[in-house]
C-alpha positions as CSV (number, residue, x, y, z in Angstrom):
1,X,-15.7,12.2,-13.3
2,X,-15.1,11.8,-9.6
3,X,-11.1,10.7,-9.2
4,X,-12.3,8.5,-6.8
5,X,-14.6,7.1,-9.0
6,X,-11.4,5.9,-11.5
7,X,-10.7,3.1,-8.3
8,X,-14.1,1.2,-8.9
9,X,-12.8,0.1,-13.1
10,X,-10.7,-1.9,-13.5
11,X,-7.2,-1.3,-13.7
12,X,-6.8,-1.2,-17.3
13,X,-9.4,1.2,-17.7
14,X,-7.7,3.5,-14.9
15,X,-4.2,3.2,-16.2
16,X,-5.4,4.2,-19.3
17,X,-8.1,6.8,-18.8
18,X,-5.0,8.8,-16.3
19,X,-2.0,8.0,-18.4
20,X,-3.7,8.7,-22.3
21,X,-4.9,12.2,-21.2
22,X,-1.5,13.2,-20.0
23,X,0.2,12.2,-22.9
24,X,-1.6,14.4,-24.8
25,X,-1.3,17.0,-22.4
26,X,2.5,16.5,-23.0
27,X,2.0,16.0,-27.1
28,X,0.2,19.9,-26.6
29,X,3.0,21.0,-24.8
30,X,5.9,19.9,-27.0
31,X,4.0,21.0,-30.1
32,X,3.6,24.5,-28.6
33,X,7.7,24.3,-27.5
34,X,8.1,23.0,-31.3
35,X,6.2,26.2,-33.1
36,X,7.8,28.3,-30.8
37,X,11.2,27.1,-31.2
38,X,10.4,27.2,-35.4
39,X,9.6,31.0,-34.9
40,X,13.3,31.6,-33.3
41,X,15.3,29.3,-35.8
42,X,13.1,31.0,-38.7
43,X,13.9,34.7,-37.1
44,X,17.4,33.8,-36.2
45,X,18.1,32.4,-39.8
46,X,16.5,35.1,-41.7
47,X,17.6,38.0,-39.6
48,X,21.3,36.9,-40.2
49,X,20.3,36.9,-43.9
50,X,18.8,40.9,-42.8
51,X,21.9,41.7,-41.2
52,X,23.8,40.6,-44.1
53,X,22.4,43.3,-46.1
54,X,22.4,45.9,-43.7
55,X,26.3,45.2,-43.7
56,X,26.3,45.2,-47.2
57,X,24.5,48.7,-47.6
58,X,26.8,50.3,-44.9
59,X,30.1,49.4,-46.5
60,X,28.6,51.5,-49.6
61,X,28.0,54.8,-47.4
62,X,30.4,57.6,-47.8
63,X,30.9,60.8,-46.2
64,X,34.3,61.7,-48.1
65,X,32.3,64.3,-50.1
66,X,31.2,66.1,-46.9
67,X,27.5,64.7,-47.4
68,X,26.3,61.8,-47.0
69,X,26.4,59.5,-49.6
70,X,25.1,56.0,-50.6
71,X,26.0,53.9,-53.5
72,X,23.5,51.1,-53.7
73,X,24.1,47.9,-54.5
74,X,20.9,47.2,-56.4
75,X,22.0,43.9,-57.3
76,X,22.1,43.0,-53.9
77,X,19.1,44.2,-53.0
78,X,17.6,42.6,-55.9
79,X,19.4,39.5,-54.7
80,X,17.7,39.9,-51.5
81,X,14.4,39.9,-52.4
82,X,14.6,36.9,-54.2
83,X,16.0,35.1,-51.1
84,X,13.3,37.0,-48.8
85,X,10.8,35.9,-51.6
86,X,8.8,39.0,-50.8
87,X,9.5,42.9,-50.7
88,X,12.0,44.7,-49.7
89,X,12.2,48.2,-47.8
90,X,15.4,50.3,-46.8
91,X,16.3,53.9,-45.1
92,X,19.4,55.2,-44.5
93,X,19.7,58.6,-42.5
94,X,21.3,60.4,-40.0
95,X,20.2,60.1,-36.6
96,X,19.0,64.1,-36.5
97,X,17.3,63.2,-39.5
98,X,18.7,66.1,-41.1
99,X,19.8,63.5,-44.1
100,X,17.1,60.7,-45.0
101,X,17.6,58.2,-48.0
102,X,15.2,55.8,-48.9
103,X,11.7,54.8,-47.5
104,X,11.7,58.0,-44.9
105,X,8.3,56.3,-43.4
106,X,9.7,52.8,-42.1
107,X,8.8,52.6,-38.5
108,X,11.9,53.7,-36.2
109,X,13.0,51.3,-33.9
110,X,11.1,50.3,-30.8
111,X,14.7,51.3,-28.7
112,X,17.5,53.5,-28.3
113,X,20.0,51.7,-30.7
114,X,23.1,51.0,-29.4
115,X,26.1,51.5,-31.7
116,X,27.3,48.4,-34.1
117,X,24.7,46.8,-32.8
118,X,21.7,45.9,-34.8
119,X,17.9,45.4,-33.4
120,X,15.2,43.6,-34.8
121,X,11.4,44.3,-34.4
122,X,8.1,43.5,-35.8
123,X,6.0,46.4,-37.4
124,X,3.6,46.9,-40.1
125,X,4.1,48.9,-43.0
126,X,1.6,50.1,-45.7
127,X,-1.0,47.4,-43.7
128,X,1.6,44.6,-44.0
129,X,3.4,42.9,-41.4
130,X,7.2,43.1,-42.1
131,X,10.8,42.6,-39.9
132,X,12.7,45.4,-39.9
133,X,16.5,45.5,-38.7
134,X,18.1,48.7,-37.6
135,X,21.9,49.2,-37.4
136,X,23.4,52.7,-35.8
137,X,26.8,53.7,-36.2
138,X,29.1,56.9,-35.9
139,X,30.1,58.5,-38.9
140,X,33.9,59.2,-39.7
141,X,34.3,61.8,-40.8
142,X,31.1,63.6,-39.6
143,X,29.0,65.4,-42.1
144,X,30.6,69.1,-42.9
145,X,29.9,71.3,-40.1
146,X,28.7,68.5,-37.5
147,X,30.4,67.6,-34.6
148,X,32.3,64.3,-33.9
149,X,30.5,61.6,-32.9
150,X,27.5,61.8,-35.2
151,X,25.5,58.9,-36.1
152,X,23.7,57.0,-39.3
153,X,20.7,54.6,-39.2
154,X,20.6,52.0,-41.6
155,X,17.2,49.9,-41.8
156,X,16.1,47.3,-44.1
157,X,12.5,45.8,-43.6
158,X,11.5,42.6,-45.7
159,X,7.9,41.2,-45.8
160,X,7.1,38.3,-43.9
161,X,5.2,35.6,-46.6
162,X,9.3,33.6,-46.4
163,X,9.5,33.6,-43.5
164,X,6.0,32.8,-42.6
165,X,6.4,29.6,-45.5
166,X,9.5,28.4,-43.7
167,X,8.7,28.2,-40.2
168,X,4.3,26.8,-40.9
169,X,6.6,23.9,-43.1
170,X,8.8,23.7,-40.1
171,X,6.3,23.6,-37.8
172,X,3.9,21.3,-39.8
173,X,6.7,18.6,-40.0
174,X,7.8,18.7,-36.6
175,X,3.9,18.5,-35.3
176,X,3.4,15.5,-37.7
177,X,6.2,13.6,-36.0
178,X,5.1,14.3,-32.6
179,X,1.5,12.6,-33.6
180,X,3.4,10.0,-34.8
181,X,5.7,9.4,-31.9
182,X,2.5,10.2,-29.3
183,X,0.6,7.5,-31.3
184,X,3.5,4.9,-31.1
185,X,3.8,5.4,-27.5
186,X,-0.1,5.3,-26.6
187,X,0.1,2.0,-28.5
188,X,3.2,0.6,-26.7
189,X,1.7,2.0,-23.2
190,X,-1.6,0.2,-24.4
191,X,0.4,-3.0,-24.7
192,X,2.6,-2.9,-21.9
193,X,-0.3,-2.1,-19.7
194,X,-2.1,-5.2,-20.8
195,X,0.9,-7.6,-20.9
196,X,2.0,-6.0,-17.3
197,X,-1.8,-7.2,-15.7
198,X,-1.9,-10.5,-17.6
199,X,-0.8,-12.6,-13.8
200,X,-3.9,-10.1,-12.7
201,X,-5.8,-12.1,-15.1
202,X,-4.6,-15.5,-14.5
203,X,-4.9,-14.6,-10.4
204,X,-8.9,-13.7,-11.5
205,X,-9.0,-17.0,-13.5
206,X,-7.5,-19.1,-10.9
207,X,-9.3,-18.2,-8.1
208,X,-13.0,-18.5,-9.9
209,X,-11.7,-22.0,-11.0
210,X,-11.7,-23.1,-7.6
211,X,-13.8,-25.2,-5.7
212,X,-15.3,-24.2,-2.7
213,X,-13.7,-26.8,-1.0
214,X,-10.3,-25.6,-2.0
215,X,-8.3,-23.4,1.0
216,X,-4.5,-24.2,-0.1
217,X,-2.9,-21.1,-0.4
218,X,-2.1,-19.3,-3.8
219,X,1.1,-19.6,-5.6
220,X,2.8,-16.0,-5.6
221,X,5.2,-17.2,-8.5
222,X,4.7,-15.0,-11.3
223,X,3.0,-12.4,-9.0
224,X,4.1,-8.7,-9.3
225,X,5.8,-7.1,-6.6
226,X,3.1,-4.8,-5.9
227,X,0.8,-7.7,-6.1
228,X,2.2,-10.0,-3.9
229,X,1.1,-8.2,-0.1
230,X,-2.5,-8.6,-1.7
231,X,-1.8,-12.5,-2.3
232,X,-0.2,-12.7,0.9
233,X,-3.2,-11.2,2.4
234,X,-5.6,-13.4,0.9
235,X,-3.7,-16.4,1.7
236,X,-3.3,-15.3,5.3
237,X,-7.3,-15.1,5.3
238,X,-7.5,-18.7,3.6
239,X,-5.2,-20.0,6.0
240,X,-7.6,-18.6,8.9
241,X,-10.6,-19.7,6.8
242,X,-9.2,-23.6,6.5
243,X,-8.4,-23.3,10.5
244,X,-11.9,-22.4,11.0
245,X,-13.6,-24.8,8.8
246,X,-10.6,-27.8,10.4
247,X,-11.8,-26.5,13.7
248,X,-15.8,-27.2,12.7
249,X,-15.1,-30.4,11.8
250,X,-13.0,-31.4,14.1
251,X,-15.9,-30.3,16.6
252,X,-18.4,-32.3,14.8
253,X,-16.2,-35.6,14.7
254,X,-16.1,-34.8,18.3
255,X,-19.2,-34.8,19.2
256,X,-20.1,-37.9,16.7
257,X,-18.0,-39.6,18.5
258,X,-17.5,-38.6,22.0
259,X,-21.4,-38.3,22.6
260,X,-22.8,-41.7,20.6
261,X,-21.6,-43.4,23.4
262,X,-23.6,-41.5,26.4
263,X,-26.5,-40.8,24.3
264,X,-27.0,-44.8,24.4
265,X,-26.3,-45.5,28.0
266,X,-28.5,-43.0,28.5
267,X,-31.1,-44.6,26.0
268,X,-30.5,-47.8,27.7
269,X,-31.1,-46.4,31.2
270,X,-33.9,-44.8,30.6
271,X,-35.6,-48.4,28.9
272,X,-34.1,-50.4,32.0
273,X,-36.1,-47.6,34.6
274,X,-39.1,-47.9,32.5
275,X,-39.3,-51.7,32.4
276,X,-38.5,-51.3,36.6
277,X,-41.4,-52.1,38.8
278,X,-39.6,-51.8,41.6
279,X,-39.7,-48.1,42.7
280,X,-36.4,-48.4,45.3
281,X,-34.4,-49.7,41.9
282,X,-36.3,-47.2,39.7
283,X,-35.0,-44.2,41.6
284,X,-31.7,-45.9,41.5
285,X,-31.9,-46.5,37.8
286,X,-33.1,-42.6,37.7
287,X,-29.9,-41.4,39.7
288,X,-27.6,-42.9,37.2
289,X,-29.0,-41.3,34.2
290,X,-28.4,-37.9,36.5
291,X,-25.4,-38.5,36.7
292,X,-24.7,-39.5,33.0
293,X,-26.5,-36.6,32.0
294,X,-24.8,-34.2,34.0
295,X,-21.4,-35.8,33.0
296,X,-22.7,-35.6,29.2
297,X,-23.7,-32.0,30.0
298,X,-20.0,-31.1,31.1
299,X,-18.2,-32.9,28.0
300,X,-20.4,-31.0,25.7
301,X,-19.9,-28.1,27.5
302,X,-15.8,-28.4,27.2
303,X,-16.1,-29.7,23.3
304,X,-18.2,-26.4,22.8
305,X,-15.7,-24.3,24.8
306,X,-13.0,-26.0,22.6
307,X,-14.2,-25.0,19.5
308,X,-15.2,-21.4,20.6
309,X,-11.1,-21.3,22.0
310,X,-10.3,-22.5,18.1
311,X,-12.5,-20.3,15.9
312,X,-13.1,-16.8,18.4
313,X,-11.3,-13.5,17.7
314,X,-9.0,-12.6,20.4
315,X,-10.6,-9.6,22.2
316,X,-7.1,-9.0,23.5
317,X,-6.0,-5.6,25.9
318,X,-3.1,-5.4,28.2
319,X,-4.1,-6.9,31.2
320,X,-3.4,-6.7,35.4
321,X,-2.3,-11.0,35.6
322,X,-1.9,-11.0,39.6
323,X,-5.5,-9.0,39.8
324,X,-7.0,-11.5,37.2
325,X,-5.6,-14.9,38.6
326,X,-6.8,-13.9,42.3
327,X,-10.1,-13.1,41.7
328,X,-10.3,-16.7,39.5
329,X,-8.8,-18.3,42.0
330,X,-11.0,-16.7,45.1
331,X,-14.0,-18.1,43.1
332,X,-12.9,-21.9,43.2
333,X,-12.5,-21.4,47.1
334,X,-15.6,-22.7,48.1
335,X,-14.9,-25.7,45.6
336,X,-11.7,-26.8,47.1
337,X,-13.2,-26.2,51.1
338,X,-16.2,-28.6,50.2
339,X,-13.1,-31.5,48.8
340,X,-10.9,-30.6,52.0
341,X,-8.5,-29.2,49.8
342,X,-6.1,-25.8,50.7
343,X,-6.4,-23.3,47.7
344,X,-3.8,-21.0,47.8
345,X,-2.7,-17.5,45.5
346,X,1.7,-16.6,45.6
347,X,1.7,-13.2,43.5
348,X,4.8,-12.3,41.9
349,X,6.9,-9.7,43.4
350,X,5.9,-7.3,41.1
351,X,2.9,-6.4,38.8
352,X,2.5,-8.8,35.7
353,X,0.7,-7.3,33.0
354,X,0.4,-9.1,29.7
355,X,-1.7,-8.5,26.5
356,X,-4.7,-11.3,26.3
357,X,-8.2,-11.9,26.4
358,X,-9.3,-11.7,30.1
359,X,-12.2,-13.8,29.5
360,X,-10.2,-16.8,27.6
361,X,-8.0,-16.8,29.8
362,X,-9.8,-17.1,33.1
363,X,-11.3,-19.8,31.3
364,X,-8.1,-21.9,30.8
365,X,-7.1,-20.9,34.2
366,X,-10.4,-22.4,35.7
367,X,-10.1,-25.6,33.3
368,X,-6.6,-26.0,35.7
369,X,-8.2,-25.6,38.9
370,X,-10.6,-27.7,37.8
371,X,-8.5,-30.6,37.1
372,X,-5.6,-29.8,39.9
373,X,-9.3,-29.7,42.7
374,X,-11.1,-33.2,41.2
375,X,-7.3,-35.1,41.3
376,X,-5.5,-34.0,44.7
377,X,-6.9,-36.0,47.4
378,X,-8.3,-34.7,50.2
379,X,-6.5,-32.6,52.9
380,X,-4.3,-31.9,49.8
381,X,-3.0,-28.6,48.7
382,X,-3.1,-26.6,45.2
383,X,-1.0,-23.5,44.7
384,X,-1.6,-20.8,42.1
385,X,1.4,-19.1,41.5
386,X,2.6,-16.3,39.5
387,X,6.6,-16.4,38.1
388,X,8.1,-13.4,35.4
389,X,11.1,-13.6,33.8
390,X,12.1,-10.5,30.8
391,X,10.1,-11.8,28.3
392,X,7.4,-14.1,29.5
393,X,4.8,-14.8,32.3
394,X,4.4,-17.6,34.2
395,X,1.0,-19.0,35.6
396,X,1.3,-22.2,37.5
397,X,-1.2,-24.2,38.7
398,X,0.9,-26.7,41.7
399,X,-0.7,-29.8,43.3
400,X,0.2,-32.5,45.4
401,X,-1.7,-35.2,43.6
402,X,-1.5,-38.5,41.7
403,X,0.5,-36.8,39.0
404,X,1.2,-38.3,35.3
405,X,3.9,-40.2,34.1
406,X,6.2,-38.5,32.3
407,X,6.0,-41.0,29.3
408,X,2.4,-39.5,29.2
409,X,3.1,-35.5,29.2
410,X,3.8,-34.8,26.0
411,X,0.1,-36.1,25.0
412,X,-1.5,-34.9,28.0
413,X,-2.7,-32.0,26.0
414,X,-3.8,-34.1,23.1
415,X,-8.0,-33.9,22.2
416,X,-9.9,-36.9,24.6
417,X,-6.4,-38.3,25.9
418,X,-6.6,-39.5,29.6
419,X,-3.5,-40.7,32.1
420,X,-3.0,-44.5,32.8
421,X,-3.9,-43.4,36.5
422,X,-6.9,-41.9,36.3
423,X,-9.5,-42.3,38.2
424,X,-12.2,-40.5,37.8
425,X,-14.6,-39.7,34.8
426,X,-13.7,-36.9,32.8
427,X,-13.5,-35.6,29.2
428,X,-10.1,-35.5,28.3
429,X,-10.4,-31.8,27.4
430,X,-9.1,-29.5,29.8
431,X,-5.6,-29.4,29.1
432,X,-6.2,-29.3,25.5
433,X,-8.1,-26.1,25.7
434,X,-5.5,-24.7,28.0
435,X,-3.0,-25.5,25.7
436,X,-5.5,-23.7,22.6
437,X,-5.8,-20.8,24.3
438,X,-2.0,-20.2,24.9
439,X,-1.1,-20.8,21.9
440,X,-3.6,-18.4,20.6
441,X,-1.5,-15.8,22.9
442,X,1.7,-16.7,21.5
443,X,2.3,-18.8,24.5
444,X,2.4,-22.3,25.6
445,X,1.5,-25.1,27.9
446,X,4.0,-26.4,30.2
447,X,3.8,-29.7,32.1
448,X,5.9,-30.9,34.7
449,X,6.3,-32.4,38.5
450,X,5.1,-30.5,41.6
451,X,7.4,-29.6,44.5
452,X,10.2,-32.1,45.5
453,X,8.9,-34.4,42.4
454,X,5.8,-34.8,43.6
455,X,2.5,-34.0,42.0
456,X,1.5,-32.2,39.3
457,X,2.2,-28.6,37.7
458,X,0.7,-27.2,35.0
459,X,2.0,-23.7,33.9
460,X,0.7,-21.0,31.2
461,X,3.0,-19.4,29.6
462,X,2.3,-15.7,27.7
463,X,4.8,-13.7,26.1
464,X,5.1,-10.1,27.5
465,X,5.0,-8.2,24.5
466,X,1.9,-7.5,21.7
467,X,1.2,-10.5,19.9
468,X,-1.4,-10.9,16.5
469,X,-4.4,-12.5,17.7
């Protein structure tokens, strides 16, 4: 199976399916460590026992008589075979071989021995398999006629049915308490693994019991650590999810409401031109349901642009402000010439770059100039200007106008809301989607009195660092 694959099951299934096949992996391993370490004790215990005799048969060699002699303890050796529970070989010679005792056939040993100290090897003898230990040491006195320094071999090989018995026991006892032990902990990984994804469960459970109504976040008590970024994830996506669906309806009370009330002027207007004989008050009839229209037009037009602001993804990129606001403001010049109005642009000292969404806002920019051109009077002035300080940027829209009392600035942004001194028909939206779209920068909207107290000024404020859109 494709590893990859593992991530589409669940995570039972995964746990399991990794974690079972590399405890027996490590159930192989330790039972291979356990024979092998079986085999040493076995060889360890029984060639002590092997040594034993070899000592035993080299304190009973004499050379007093100027040959070599050996008195054999047969007991000993009979004694020996009933521990080895098998049979029982032994050679004692010189190292020239001139003198050889005993079974002269016994395979020599693999290596040079080294004196008083005895080797073991493995060998087969008469098409057995038997351990054979070899012991070298120097004779004193020599053999008559041979110099100083010459040497005996002492050997003793035992057959290997003892041996074999002890260490297959061994070994079949430790391997059936390593099955046992890898059973017990495959059943207690089984468990935990289940009891540690129960809150998965109750997560799964919880969330198919809601209703599809229901956007209020999800508990994380109870969640594991690991699983919490995922909750907070989701919960950051229901949170956008309820905005959205807040900012449809909000749009469709809207519109319910703001719109019943041209729709039947309109609907009146139209039946008072109809019933109109008189073609002078007919056209005049007809001019006012322009005008309605074209006002019902623009207020749909701002709702729209409202909830577009509310529920769009910020296409933000880091963005020239002086190059942006001038060429919005440049487009509203033949606007304010037509009212009588001086339009002006004061860059900042410096280049002002921000991160937003260019077209946004140009959009809430315009919505300013829009309401700074249609409530300065005539022969009036509006300033665009840019301000920076270290971490923000400042775009101000300045005009000499009416103004709003300040009881009234702290709902000027608010949906529909319109100043005690206005005079002129309008939706009541503009600020609010200037305010929308700054705060969907991280910004703000700031209100406040033009020069010397006089007037209006309405400021954007964007951070000048990366914000989340």
């Amino acid at each position: 199976m494709n590893l990859n694959a593992l991530h589409t099951l669940s995570l039972r299934r995964t746990l399991l399916l990794v974690l079972v096949p590399g405890l027996l992996l490590v159930g192989g391993a330790e039972v291979w460590l356990t024979w092998r370490t079986a085999v040493d004790a076995a060889n360890a215990a029984y060639d002590r026992s092997l040594l034993g005799a070899i000592k035993a048969m080299d304190a009973n060699i004499s050379t007093a008589s100027g040959g070599l002699g050996v008195e054999l303890p047969y007991r000993l050796l009979e004694f020996f075979e009933l521990t080895a529970n098998g049979r029982v070989y032994y050679r004692v010679a010189t190292e020239d071989g001139l003198v050889d005792i005993g079974n002269a056939d016994l395979p020599p040993p693999p290596r040079v021995l080294v004196s008083e100290s005895p080797q073991y090897s493995d060998a087969t003898y008469y098409d057995e398999p038997v351990r054979v230990g070899s012991y070298a040491r120097v004779l004193d006195p020599p053999l008559a006629g041979q110099a100083a320094g010459q040497r005996v071999i002492i050997q003793i090989a035992e057959t290997l049915e003892s041996r074999q018995a002890f260490t297959r026991a061994l070994v079949l006892e430790s391997v059936a308490r390593d099955l046992l032990l890898l059973v017990v902990a495959i059943g207690l990984m089984t468990g935990a693994v289940g009891w540690a994804l129960r809150p998965l469960t109750r997560l799964r459970n919880e969330v198919e019991a809601r209703s599809a109504l229901d956007l209020t976040p999800i508990l994380p008590m109870g969640i594991p650590a690991d699983v919490l970024p995922l909750v907070e994830a989701i919960n950051h996506h229901v949170e956008r999810s309820r905005q959205q669906t807040q900012a449809r309806q909000r749009f469709v009370e809207d519109a319910s409401h703001q719109l019943r009330t041209p729709l039947a002027t309109l609907t009146t207007q139209i039946g008072f031109a109809l019933r109109e004989p008189d073609p002078a008050k007919q056209r005049e009839a007809l001019l006012a349901i322009k005008t309605q229209l074209e006002e019902t037009v623009w207020q749909t037009n701002q709702m729209l642009t409202l909830a577009r602001v509310d529920s769009a993804a910020l296409r933000a990129d880091t963005l020239d402000v002086s190059e942006l606001v001038e060429k919005t403001t440049r487009k509203w010049w033949p606007a304010a010439r037509e009212l009588n109005i001086d339009l002006g642009f004061e860059p900042d000292a410096e280049t002002l770059r921000v991160v937003a969404d260019a077209a946004l806002l140009q959009e809430a920019l315009s919505n300013l100039l829009h309401n700074a051109l249609n409530y300065t009077p005539r022969g009036g002035r509006v300033t665009v200007k840019l301000t920076h300080s270290e971490c923000e940027g400042v775009i101000s829209v300045i005009d000499n106008g009416p103004g709003l009392p300040m009881q009234e600035r702290a709902h000027a942004a608010d949906r529909f809301f319109r100043g005690s001194n206005a005079s002129l028909q309008g939706t009541g939206l503009g600020l609010a989607i200037v305010r929308s779209i700054a705060e969907r920068h991280g910004g703000e909207l700031r209100l406040d009195s033009g020069a010397n107290d006089q007037g209006f000024a309405a400021s954007i404020v964007l951070p000048r660092r990366p914000t989340a859109g």
